[in-house]
N, C-alpha and C positions, 0 to 999 in steps of 0.2 A: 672619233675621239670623244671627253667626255663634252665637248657642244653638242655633237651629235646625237649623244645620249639623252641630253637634257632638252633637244629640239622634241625629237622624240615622243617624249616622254608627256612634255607638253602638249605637245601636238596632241596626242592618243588623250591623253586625261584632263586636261581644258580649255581643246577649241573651241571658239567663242564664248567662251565662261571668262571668269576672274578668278585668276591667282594672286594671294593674299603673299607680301613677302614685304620684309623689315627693309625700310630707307639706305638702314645700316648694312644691307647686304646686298644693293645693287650694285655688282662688282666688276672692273675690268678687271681679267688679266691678259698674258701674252698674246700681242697678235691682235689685239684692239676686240677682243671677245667681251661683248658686255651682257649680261644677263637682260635688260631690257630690250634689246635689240632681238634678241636669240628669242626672244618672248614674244615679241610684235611677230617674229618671220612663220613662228609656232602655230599663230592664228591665238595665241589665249591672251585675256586684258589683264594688262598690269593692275594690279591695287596695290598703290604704298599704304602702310602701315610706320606709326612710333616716327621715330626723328631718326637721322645719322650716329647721332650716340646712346638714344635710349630707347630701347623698344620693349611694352610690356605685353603681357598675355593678353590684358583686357582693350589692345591696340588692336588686336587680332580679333577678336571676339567680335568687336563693334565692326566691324567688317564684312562681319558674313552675312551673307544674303543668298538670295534661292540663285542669284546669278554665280556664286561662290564653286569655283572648279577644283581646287586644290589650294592646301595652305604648302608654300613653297618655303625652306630652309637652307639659307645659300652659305658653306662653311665659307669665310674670310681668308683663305690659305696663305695667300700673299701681302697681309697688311694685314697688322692690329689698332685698335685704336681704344689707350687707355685713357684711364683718368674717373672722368664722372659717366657710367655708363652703365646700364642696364641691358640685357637682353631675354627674350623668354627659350628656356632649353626645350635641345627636343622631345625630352619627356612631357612634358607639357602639354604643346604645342600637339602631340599623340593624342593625349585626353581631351583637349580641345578636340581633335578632329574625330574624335568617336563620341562624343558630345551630339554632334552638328551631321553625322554619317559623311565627311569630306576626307579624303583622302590626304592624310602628310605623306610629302616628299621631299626627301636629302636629298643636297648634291653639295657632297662630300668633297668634290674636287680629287684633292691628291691621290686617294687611296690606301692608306695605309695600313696593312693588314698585322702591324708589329708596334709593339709596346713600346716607343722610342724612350720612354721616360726611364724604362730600367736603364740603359743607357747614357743616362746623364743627359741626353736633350730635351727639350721643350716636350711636354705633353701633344700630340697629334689626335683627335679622335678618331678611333681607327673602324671598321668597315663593321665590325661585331659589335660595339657601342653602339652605332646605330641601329643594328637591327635588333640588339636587343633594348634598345630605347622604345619600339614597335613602330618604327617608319615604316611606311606601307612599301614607300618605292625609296631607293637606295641608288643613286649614281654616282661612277666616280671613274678615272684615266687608269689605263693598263701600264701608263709608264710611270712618268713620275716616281713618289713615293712607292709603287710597289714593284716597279724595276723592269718590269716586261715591254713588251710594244706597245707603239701610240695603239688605240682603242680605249672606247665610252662600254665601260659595265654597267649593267642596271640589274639588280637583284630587291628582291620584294615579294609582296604576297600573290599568290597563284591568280587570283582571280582580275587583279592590275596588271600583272605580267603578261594575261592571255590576251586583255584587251590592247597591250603594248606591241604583242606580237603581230596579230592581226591587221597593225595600223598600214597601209600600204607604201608608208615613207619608210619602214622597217624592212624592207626588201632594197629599196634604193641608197640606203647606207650601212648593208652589212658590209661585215668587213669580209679582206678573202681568205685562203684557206690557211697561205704559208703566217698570215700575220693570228690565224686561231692556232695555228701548231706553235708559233712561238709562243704564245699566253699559255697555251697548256703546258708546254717547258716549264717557262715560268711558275706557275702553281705548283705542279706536282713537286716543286723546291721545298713550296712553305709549309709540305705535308710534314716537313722536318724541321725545324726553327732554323737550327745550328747548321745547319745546310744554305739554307736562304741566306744566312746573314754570310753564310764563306762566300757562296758561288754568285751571290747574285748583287753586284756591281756597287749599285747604289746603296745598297745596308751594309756592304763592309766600308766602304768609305765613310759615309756616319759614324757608322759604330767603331771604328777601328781605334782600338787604345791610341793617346797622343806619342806613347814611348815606341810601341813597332813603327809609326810613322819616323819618328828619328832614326830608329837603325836603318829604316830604306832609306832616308835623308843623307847621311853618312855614307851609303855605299854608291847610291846617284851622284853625288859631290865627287867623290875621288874616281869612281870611271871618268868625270868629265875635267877633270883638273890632268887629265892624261893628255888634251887637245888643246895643243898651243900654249902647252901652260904658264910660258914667258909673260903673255902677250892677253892671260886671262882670267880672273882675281874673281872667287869663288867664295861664297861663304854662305853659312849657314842662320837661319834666320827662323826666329821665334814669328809666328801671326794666327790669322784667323780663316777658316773657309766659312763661306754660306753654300748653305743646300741648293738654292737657288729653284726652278722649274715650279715656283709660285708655291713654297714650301717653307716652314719654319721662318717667317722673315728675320724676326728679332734674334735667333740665337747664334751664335759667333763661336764657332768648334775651334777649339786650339789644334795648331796643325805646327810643321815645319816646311819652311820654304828654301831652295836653292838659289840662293843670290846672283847673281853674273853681271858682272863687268867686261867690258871690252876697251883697251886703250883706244882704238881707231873706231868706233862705233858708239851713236848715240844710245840708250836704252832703247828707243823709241825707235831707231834706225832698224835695230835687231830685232827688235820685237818685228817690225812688219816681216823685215827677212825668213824670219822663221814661221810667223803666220802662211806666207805666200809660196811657200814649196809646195810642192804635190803631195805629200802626206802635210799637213800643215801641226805641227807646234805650238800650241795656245796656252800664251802666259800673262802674266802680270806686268806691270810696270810701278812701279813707286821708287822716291827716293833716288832716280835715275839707277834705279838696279830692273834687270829681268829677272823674274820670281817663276820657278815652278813649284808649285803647290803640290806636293809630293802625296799627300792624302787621295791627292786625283790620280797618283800616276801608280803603276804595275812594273815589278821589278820586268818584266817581258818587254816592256818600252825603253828602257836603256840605251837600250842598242840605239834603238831607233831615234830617239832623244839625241847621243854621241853622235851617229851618222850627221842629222840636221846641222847638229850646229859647230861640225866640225867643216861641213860643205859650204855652210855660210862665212866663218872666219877665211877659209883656205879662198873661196872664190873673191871674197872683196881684197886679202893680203892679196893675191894674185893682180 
């Protein structure tokens, strides 16, 4: 994945050196992965630099020394933090590092190879921003944002890449073959845009107009208003999704949700119900209503959706 990528990457471009990286970017996300941790295991020395809210160029600058391995740029994916804040971009940060002959390196996190902002969501920096920012080394998740299987990308200049290659920790965390035929799947999509954003999972869910979300909304509602419908109070419900997988924290997608009520059954009762069958059902709770988030779901789940939680009513009535 992309830790692996960034152990890596570490590891090959400044063991035993110092990597230079902003206060504000020493980050957890899922899974208790912290950027200084993954740094210590890498063998290279941390250097803070700037404060949690402000970090300038010349933060960076005073810094550098003959011990100086890499100026490290860590994207924020999962938390913003506004207000009174400065930070130095990676164009910058580039010039600094051909300045001083130090290698800049992105880790981009999500991945994101598509212009979310035509879209209407939050600006993402995506994989071409960077390199053409001129980051040396570039890492970033195969899933996430660009849809494919878990795996850590690292793209960059020839001469960082060969030294990347060669590292012999780079044998003991490639990946195997079925999870590279999946990411080539996945690519050869976005050689099309309009393709990428049909076929591949996570961009039409994003991007999906809020109004086709409703018409699937509408027809999910009345296949399941066919099951026990005396005994089952359905409605349809204006809310929000998040992206979630350490992506866009702040922005809130208008979506349409299916409501459900059960006379003999807590929210909360049904909700586990449906979680704990064999194909499991993951919804929401609020308001003592179960919510399916219909943005997340595929007319081809219906079925499957009806079966569940016609098994669940009919086995507890029973």
């Amino acid at each position: 994945n992309n830790a692996a990528a960034v152990l890596l990457v570490l590891n090959a471009l400044s063991e035993g050196k110092e990597a230079i990286v902003s206060r504000g970017e020493l980050i957890e996300i899922g899974g208790e992965f912290r950027i200084p941790d993954v740094m210590e295991k890498s063998g290279a020395r941390l250097k803070e630099v700037g404060t949690t809210n402000r970090t300038r160029l010349s933060d960076y600058e005073r810094a550098i020394s003959p011990e100086t391995g890499i100026i490290l740029k860590v994207h924020t994916s999962n938390f913003r933090i506004m207000g009174f804040t400065e930070e130095a971009d990676l164009t910058s940060l580039v010039a600094l590092g051909k300045k001083h002959h130090i290698p800049v390196v992105d880790d981009l996190g999500s991945g994101c190879l598509i212009e979310l902002d035509r879209y209407g969501l939050e600006r993402e920096p995506t994989v071409r921003d960077c390199l053409a920012a001129g980051a040396d080394v570039v890492t970033f998740s195969g899933d996430k944002l660009l849809g494919g299987p878990q795996a850590g990308i690292i793209l960059g200049k020839r001469a960082f890449l060969e030294r990347i290659r060669l590292n012999p920790l780079n044998r003991a965390l490639r990946i195997d073959k079925l999870t590279l035929a999946a990411l080539e799947a996945t690519m050869v999509k976005y050689l099309r845009p309009a393709e990428a954003l049909a076929d591949i999972r996570v961009l039409r869910a994003l991007t999906e107009p809020v109004a086709d979300v409703k018409r699937r909304a509408k027809r999910l509602a009345a296949i399941l208003r066919r099951v026990l419908p005396e005994r089952l109070d359905i409605q349809l419900v204006t809310g929000v999704s998040m992206a979630g997988g350490g992506s866009l924290p702040t922005r809130e997608i208008p979506t349409l949700l299916v409501g459900l009520r059960v006379a003999f059954l807590s929210a909360a009762a049904l909700e586990e119900r449906l979680r704990r069958r064999e194909l499991p059902v993951i919804v929401r709770v609020a308001a003592d209503q179960v919510l399916l988030d219909v943005r997340t779901v595929d007319p081809d789940e219906f079925a499957e959706i009806r079966d569940a939680l016609k098994a669940v009513l009919t086995e507890h009535k029973a």
